[in-house]
C-alpha angles and dihedrals in degrees: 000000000000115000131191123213110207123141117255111233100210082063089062105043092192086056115068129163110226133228149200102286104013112139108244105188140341135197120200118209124182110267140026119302104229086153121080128232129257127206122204128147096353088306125110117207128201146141131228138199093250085082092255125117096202127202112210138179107259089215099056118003109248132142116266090163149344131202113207110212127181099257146013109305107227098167123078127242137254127195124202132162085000085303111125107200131179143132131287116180109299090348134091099211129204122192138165108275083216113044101012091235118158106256099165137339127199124207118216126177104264149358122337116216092146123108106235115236116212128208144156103349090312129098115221122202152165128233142197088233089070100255137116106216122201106200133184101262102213095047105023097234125137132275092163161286147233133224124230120170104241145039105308093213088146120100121245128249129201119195135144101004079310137107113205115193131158123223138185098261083082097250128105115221135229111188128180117233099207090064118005092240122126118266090186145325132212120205117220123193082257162332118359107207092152113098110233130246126192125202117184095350097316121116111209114196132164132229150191095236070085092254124104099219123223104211132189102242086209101064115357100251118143119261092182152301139234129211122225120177099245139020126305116221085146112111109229125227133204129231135160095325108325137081117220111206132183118224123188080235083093096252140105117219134211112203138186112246090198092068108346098250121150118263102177141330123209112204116217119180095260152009120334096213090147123092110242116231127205130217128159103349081311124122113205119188135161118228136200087233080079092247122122101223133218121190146170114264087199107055109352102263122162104241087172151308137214129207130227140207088255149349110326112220099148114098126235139253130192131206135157096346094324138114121194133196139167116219133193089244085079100252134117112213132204109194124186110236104176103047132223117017093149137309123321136199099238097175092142097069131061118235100158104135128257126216083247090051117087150151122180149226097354124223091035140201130197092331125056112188114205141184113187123181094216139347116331155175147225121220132189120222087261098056097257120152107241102166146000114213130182124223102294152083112292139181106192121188114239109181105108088044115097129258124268139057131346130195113201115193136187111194131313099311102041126083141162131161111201127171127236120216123193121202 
């Protein structure tokens, strides 16, 4: 018989193995997260509507800085030539990425909801008093602006000597750098809120007419257009071929760039404000049912979820393993989406077993008996998905899985890592 040593994690309480799913950390500020994080340099970014921008390590958690502004920051930051900027009321602020000292701060008209783009040597942005303003981005004074005739809560794009935005006024915008004057735009049947994407000359952008739109870059024509059953403030996102895409008809789509036709929706219970973000053939995507959601890129299965304290309209970012996401409940999470990579100190979450709670014999053999208080799952060491259970008692039968370690896992709060043997 061959037999495998290995420590068990649930043994050492300060030792647990991760999967896909467990909660790593987590930071609570004092006020809902509407901004998304921002990695850069094992450092997350984000503001909060407690007035702070916070800088936090991206291992742990902890507070490295914070910048205290006037008033919530809604908008999400960008960080360019160790210069974080991002909107605070009616400022576009610049500090220092790695002390969080003031370095310039430009007063608009009105609200900033907009994610500055930054690039050579200048800071793009949308405003609530219907402008897109282009600002020198070491000193903070004006090059221009242009004039749209609604709120600019889209984000602004730069490609191609181009920057591409959506306002309320129902257009989408395409505005030539060299000179601030407008190369096309395209009219929608209403507000564009979404922040565009383009992928191989193509600009994909949502809006509340219910379609997400697919553009020619070149000279504005329409390529096509898909229906949801509800508006899109969701901002899409490309890869390999598709564009994911949130609707407030509680779904996330997959589509099809080539010719816009529909691959695969995954229904969650609420809004999908949230962008979804792709690593790794892995959608993630925040809802306003208060989950964190994973989800294949290639055919729309559940992998897993996690639930927050409150609506998730943040949207999330991914790095190393990680992914992060801001919720209205006033934490910032850091949730692991491989699996193992080596021990972790887990401390933040509770594993300690329930009556209900139970794996046995271990180490196992052909048969695995298992009690779970509510729905769970099996992981292999690796992180791959071995089986799905609801909430019951089970006896499944093992003999044909390999040899090695297991984590079972029932929710969110229940783990435990056992070890199968094969004789």
């Amino acid at each position: 018989m061959k037999k495998l040593i290995l420590i068990i994690s649930f043994l050492i309480p300060d030792l647990l193995l991760s999967a896909p799913g467990d909660l790593l950390w987590r930071y609570k500020t004092g006020n809902a997260i509407l901004s998304s994080p921002y990695i850069s340099e094992g450092t997350v970014y984000f503001g909060s509507d407690d007035n702070y921008l916070y800088a936090l390590n991206s291992t742990d958690g902890s507070l490295k800085w914070r910048y205290n502004t006037t008033n919530r920051i809604s908008s999400s930051a960008n960080i360019s030539e160790g210069t974080v900027y991002f909107g605070e009321w009616i400022y576009l602020n610049a500090v220092s990425s790695s002390t969080g000292n003031f370095i310039w701060r430009y007063q608009t008209g009105d609200y900033i909801y907009s994610t500055p783009e930054v690039s050579s040597g200048a800071v793009y942005f949308g405003c609530n008093d219907t402008f897109l303003y282009t600002l020198n981005s070491y000193n903070g004074t004006l090059y221009g602006k242009y004039k749209t005739e609604g709120y600019v809560i889209s984000s602004p794009l730069i490609s191609d000597g181009t920057v591409y935005v959506g306002s309320n006024d129902n257009y989408i915008y395409a505005i030539k750098i060299s000179d601030g004057l407008l190369k096309w735009r395209y009219k929608t049947g209403n507000w564009i809120v979404s922040s565009p994407c383009i992928s191989e000359g193509i600009v994909f952008v949502g809006s509340c007419d219910y379609y997400l739109y697919a553009i020619n870059s070149s000279d504005g024509t329409l390529k096509w257009r898909f229906r949801t059953n509800h508006d899109i403030y969701s901002s899409p996102c490309v890869s390999d071929g598709v564009v994911f895409v949130g609707s407030d008809d509680f779904y996330l789509y997959a589509i099809n760039t080539s010719g816009g036709t529909f691959r695969w929706a995954y229904k969650t219970n609420d809004r999908v404000l949230s962008s979804p973000y792709v690593s790794d053939g892995v959608v993630y995507v925040g809802g306003w049912d208060t989950y964190v959601y994973a989800v294949n890129s290639s055919d729309g299965i559940l992998k897993w979820n996690y639930k927050t304290g409150n609506s998730t309209q943040s949207s999330p970012s991914v790095s190393n393993g990680v992914v992060y996401i801001g919720s209205n409940d006033t934490y910032l999470y850091a949730i692991e989406t491989y699996g193992y990579k080596g021990f972790k100190d887990n401390k933040s979450v509770s594993y300690i077993p329930a009556k209900s709670f139970s794996v046995s014999p271990n180490p196992f053999t052909d048969r695995l008996s298992l009690s779970l208080p509510t729905s769970g799952v099996i992981y292999s060491l690796t992180g791959q998905l071995v089986v799905k259970l609801d909430k019951r008692k089970h006896s499944l039968d093992t003999s044909r899985w390999r040899e090695g370690v297991y984590i079972v896992k029932a929710g969110n709060e229940f783990k435990k890592v056992v070890k199968f043997i094969k004789h």
